[in-house]
DSSP file (Angstrom, degrees, kcal/mol; ACC not computed):
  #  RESIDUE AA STRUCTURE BP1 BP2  ACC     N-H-->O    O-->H-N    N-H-->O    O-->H-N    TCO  KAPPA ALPHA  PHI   PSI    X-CA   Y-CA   Z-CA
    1    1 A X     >        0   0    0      0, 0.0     4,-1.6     0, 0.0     3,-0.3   0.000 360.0 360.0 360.0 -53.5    9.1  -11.5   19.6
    2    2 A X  H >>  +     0   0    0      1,-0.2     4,-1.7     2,-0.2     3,-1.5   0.985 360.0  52.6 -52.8 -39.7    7.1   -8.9   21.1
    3    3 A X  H 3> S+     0   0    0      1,-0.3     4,-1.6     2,-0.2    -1,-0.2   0.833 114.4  52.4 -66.8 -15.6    7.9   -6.2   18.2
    4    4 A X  H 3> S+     0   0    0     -3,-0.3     4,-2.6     2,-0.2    -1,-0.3   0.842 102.2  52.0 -90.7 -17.5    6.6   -9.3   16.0
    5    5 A X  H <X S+     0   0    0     -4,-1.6     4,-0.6    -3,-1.5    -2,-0.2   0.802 113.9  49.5 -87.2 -30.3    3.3   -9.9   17.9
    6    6 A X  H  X S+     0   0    0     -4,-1.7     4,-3.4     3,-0.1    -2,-0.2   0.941 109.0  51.6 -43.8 -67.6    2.4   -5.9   17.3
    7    7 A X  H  X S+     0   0    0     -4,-1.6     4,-2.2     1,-0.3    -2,-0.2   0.907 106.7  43.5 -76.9 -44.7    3.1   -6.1   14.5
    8    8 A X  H  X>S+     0   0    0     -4,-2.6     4,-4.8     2,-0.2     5,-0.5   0.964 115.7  57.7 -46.8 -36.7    0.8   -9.1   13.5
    9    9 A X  H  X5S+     0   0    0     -4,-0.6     4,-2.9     2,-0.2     5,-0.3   0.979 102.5  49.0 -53.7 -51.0   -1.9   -7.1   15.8
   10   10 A X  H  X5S+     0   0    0     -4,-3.4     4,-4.9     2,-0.2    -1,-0.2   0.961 116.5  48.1 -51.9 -58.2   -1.6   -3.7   13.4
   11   11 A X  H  X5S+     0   0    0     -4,-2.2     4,-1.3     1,-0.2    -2,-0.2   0.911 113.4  47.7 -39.2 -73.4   -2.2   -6.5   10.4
   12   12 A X  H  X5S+     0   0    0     -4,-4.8     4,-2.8     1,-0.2     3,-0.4   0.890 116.5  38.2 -26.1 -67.3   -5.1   -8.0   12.4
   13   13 A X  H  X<S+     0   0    0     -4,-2.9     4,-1.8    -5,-0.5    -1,-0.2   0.937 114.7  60.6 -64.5 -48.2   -6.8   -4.7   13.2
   14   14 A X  H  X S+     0   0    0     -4,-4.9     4,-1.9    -5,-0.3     3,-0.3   0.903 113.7  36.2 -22.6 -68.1   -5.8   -3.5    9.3
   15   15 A X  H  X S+     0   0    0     -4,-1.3     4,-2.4    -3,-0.4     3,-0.4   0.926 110.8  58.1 -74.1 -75.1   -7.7   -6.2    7.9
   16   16 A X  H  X S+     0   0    0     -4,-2.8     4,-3.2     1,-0.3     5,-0.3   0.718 111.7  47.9 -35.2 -48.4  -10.4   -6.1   10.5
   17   17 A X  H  X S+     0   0    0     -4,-1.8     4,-2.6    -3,-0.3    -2,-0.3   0.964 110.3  47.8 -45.1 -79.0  -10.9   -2.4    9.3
   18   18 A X  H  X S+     0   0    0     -4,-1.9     4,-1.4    -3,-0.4     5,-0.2   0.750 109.9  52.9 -50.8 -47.6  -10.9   -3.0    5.7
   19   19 A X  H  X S+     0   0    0     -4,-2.4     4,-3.0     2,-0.2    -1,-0.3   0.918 109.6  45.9 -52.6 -42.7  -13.3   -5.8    6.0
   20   20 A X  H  X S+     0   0    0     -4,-3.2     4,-2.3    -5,-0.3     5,-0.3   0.969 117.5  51.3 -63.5 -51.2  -16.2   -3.6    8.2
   21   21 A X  H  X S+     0   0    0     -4,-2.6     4,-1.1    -5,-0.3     5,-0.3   0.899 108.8  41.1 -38.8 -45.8  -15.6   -1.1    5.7
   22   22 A X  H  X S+     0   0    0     -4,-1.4     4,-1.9     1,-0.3    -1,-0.2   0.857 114.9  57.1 -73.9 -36.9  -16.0   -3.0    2.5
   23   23 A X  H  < S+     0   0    0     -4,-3.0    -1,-0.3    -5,-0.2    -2,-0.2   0.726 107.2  49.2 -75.7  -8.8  -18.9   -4.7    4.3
   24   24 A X  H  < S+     0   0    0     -4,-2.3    -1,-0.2    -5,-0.2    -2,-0.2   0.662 117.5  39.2 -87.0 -17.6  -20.5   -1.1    4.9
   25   25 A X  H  < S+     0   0    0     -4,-1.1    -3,-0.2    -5,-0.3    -2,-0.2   0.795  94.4  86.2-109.7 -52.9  -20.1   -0.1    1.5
   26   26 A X  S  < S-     0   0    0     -4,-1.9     3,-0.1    -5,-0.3     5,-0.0  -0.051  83.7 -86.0 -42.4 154.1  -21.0   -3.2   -0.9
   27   27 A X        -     0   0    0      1,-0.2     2,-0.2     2,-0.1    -2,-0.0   0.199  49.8 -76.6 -50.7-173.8  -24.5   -3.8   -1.8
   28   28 A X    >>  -     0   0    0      1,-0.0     4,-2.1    -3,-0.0     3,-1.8  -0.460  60.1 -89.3-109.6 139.3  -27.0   -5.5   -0.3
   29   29 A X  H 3> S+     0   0    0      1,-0.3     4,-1.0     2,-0.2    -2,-0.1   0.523 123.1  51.9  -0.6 -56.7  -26.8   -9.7   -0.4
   30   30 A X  H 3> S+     0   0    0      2,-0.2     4,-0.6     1,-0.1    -1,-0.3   0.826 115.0  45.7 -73.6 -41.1  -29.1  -10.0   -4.1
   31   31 A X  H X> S+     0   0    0     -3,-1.8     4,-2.8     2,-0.3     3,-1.7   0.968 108.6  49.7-101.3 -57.4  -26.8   -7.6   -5.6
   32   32 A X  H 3X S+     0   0    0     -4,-2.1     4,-2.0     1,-0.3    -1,-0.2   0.808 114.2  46.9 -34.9 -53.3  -23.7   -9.0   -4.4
   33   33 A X  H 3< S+     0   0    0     -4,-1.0    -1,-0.3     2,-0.2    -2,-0.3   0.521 109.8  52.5 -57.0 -23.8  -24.8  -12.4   -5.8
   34   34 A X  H XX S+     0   0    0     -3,-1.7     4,-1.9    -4,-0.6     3,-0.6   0.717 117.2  40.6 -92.5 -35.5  -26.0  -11.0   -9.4
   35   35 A X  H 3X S+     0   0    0     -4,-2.8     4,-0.8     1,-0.3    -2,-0.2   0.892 111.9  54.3-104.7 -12.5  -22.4   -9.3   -9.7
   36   36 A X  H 3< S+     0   0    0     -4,-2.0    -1,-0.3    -5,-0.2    -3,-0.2   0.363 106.6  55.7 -28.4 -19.7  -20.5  -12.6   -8.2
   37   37 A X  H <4 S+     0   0    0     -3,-0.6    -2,-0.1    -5,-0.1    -3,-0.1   0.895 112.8  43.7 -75.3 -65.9  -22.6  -14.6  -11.2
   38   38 A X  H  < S+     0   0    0     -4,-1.9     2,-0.2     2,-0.0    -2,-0.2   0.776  93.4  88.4 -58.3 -25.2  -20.9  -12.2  -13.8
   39   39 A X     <  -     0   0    0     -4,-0.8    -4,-0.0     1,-0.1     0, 0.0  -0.588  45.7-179.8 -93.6 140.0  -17.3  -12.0  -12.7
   40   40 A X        -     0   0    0     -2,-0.2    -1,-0.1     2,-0.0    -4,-0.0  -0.251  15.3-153.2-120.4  52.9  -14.8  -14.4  -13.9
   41   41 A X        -     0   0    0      1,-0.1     2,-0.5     4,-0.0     3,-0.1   0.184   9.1-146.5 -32.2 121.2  -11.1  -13.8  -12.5
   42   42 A X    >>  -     0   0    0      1,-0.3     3,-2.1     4,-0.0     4,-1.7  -0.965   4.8-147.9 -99.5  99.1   -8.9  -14.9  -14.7
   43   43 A X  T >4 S+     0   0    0     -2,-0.5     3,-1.3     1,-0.3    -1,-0.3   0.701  99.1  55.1 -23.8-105.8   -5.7  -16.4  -12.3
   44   44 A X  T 3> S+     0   0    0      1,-0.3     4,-3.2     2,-0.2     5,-0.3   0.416 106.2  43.9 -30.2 -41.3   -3.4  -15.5  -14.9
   45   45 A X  H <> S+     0   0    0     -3,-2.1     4,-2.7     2,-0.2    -1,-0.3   0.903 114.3  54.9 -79.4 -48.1   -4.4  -11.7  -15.3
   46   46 A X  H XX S+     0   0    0     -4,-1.7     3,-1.1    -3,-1.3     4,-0.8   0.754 105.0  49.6 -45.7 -92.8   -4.4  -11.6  -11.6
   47   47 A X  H >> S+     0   0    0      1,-0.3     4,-1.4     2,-0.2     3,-1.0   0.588 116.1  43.8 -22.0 -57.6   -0.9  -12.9  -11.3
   48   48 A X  H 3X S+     0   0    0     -4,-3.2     4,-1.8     1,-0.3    -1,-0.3   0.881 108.6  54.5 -86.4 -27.3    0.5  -10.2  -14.1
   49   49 A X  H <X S+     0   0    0     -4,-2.7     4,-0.7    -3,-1.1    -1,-0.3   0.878 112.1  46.7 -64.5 -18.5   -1.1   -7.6  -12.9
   50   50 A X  H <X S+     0   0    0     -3,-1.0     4,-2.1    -4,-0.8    -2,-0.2   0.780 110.7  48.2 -45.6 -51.4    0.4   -8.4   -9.8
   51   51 A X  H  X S+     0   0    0     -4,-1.4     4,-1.2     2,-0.3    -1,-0.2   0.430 106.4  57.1 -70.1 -27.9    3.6   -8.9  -10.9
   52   52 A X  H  < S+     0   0    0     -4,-1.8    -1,-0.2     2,-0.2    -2,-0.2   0.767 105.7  55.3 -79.3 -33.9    3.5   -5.9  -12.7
   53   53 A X  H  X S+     0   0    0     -4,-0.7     4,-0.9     2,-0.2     3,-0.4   0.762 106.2  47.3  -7.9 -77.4    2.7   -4.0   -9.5
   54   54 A X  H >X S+     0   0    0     -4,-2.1     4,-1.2     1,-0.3     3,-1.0   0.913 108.1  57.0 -77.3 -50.9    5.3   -5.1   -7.7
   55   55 A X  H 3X S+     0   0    0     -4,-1.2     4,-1.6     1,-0.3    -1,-0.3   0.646 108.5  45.4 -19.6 -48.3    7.6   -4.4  -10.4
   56   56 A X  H 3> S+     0   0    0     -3,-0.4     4,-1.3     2,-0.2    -1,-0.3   0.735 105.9  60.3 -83.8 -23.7    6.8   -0.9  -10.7
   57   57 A X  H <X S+     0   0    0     -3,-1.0     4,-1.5    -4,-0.9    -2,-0.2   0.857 104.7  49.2 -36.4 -58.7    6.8   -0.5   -7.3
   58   58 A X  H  X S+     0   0    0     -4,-1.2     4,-1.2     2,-0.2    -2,-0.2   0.855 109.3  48.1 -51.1 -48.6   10.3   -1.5   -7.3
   59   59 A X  H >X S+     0   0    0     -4,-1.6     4,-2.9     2,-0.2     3,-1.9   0.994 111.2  52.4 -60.8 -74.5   11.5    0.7  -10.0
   60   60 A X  H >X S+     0   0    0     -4,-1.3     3,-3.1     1,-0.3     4,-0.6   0.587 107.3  61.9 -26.4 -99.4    9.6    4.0   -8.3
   61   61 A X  H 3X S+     0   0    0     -4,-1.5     4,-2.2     1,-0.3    -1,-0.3   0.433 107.2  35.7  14.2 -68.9   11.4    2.9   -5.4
   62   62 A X  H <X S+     0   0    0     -3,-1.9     4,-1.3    -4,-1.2    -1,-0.3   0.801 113.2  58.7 -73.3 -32.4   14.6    3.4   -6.7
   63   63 A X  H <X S+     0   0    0     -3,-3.1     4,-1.9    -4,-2.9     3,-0.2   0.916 105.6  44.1 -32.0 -79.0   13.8    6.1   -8.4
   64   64 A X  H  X S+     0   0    0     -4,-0.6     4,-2.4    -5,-0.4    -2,-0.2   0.866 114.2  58.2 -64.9 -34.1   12.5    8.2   -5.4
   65   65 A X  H  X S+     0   0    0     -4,-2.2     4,-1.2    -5,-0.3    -1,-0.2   0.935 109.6  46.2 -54.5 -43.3   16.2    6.6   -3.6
   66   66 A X  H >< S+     0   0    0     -4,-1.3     3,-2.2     2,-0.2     4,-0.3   0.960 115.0  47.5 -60.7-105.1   18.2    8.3   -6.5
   67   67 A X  H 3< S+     0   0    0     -4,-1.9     6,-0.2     1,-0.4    -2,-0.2   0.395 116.8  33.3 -58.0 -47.0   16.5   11.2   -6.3
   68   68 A X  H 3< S+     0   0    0     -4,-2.4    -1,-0.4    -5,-0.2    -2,-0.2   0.535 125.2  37.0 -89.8 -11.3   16.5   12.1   -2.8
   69   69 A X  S XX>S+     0   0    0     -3,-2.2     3,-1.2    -4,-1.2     5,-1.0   0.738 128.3  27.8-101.3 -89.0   19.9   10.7   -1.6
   70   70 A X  G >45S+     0   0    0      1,-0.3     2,-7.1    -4,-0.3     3,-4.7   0.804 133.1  25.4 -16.5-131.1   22.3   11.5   -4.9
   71   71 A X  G 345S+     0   0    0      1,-0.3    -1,-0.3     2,-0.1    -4,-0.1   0.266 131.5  35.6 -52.5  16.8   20.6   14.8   -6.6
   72   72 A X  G <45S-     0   0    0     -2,-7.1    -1,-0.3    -3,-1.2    -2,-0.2   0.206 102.6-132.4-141.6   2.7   18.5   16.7   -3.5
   73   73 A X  T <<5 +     0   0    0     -3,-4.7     2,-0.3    -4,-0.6    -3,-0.2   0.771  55.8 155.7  54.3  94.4   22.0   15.3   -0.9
   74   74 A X      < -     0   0    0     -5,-1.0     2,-0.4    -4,-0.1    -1,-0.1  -0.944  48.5 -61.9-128.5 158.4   19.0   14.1    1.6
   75   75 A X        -     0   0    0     -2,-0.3    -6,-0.0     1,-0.1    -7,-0.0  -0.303  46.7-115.5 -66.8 125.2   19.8   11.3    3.9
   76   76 A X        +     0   0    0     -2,-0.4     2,-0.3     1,-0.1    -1,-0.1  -0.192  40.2 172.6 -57.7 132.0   20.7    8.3    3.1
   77   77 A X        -     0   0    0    -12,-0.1     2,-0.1    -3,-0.1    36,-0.1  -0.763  42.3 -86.7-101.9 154.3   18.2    5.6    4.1
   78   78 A X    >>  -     0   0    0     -2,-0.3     3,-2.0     1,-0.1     4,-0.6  -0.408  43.1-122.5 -62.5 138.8   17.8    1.5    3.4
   79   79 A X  H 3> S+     0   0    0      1,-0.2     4,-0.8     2,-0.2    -1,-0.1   0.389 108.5  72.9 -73.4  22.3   15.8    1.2    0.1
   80   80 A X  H 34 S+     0   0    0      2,-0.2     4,-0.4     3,-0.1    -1,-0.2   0.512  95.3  55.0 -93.6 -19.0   13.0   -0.9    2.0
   81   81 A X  H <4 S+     0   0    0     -3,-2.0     4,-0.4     2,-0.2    -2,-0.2   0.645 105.4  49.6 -94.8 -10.1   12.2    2.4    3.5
   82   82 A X  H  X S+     0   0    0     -4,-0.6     4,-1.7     2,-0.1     5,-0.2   0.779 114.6  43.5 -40.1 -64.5   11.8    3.7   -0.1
   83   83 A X  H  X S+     0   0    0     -4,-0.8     4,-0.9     1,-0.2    -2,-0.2   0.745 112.3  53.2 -78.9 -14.4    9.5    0.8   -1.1
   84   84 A X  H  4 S+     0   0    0     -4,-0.4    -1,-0.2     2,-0.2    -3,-0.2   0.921 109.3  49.7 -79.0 -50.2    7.4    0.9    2.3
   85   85 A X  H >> S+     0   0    0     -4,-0.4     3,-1.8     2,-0.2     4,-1.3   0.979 114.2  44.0 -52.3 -73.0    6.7    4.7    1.7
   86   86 A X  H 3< S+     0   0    0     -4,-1.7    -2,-0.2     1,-0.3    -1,-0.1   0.678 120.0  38.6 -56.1 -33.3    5.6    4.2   -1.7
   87   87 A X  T 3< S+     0   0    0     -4,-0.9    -1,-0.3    -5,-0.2    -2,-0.2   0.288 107.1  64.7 -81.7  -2.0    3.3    1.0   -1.1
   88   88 A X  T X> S+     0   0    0     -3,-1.8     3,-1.8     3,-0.1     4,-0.8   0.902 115.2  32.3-128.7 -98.0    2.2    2.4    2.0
   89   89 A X  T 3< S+     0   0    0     -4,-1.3    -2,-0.2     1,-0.4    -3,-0.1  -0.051 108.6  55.0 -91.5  42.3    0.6    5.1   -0.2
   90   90 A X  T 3> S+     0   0    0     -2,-0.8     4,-0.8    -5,-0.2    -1,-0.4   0.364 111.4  48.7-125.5 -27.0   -0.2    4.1   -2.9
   91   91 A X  T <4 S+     0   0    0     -3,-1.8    -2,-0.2     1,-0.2     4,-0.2   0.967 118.8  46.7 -52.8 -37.4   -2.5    1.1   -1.0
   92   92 A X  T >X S+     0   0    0     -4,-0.8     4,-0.8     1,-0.2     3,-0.7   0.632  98.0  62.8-109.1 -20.5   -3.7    3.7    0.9
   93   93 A X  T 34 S+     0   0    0     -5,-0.2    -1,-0.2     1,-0.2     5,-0.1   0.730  91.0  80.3 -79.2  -9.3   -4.4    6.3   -1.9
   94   94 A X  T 3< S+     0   0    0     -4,-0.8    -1,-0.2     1,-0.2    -2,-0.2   0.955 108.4  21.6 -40.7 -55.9   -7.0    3.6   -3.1
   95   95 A X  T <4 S+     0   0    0     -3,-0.7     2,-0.2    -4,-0.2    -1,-0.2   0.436 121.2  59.0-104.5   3.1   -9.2    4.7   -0.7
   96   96 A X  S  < S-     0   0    0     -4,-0.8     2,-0.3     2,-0.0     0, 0.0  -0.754  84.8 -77.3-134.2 161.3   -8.1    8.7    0.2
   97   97 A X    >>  -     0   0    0     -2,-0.2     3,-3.0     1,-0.1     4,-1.7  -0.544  41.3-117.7 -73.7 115.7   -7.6   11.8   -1.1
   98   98 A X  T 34 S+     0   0    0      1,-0.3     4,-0.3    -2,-0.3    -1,-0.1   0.382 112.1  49.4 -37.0 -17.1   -4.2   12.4   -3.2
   99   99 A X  T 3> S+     0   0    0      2,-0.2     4,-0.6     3,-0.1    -1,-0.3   0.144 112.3  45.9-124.4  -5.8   -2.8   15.4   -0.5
  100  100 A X  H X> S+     0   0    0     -3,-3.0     4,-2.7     2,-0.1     3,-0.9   0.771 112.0  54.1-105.0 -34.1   -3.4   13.2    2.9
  101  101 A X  H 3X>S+     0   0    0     -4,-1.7     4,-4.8     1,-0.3     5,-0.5   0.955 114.7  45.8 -50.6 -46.7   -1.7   10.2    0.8
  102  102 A X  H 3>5S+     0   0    0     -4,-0.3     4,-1.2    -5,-0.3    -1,-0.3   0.754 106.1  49.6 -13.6 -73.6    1.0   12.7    0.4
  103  103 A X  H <X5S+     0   0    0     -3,-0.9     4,-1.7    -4,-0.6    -1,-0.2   0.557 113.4  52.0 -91.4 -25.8    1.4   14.0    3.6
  104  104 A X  H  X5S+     0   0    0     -4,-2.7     4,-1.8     2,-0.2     3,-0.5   0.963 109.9  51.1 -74.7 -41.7    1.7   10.3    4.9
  105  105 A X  H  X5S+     0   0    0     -4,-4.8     4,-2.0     1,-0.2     5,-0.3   0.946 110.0  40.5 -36.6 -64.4    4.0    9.7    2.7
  106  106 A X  H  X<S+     0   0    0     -4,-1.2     4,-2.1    -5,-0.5    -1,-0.2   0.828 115.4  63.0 -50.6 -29.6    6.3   12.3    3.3
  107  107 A X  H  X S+     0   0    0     -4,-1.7     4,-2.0    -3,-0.5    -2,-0.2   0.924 101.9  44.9 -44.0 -72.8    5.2   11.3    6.9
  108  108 A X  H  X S+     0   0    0     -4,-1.8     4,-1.1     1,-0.2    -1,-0.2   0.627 111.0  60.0 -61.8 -17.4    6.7    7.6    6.8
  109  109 A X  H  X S+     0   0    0     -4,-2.0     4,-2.5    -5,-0.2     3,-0.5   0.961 103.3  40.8 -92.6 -62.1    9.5    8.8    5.4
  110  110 A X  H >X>S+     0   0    0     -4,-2.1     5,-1.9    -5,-0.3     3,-0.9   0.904 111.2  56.9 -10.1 -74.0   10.7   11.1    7.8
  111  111 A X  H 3<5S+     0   0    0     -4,-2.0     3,-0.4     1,-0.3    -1,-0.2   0.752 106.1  50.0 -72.3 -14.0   10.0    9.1   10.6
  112  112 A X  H 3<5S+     0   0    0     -4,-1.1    -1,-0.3    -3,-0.5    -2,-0.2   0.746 102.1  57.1 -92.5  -3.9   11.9    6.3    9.4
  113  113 A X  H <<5S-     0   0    0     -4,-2.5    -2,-0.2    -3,-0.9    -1,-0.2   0.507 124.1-111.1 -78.9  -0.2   15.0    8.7    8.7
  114  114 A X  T  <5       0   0    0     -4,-0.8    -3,-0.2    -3,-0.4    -2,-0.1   0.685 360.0 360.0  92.3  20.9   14.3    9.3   12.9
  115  115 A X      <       0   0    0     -5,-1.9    -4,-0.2    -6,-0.2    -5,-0.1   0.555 360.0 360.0 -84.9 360.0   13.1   13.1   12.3
């Protein structure tokens, strides 16, 4: 229960983040409202691009499991710690530099094999 009530908090505070941020960086009210006019989100494209996401997500995943357990003999891990690494930074490379995404990666991965 606790470890689940952390863990909602890190979401909370995530979020919280992303929002001040996004609110620091969008334009200014008028501008916001002139490019809100134009955009028309199509549900459907949303949905496959999602879907396509995740998909590829998955595959990389398995990919990077294969690679590092089988051909480099590395330690075996659950593949959710494969897909966690890889989503982890690739959300994260949205907004960061390709060598700190990197080093976090390589980061999460570690610590979830317990080095």
């Amino acid at each position: 229960m606790k470890a689940r009530l952390i863990a909602a908090l890190r979401f909370l505070l995530g979020l919280g983040l992303v929002l001040a941020i996004m609110g620091w960086l969008l334009p200014s009210a008028q501008e916001r409202g002139d490019l809100l006019a134009r955009l028309r989100p199509d549900p459907l494209y949303l949905l496959l691009g999602f879907l396509s996401t995740l998909v590829a997500s998955i595959v990389t995943s398995a990919r990077w499991q294969l690679m590092s357990e089988q051909t480099m003999g590395g330690t075996p891990l659950p593949y959710v710690v494969y897909f966690h690494g890889l989503v982890l930074t690739r959300v994260l490379g949205q907004v960061s530099s390709t060598l700190v995404m990197d080093l976090v990666g390589r980061g999460v991965a570690l610590r979830s094999a317990g080095s």
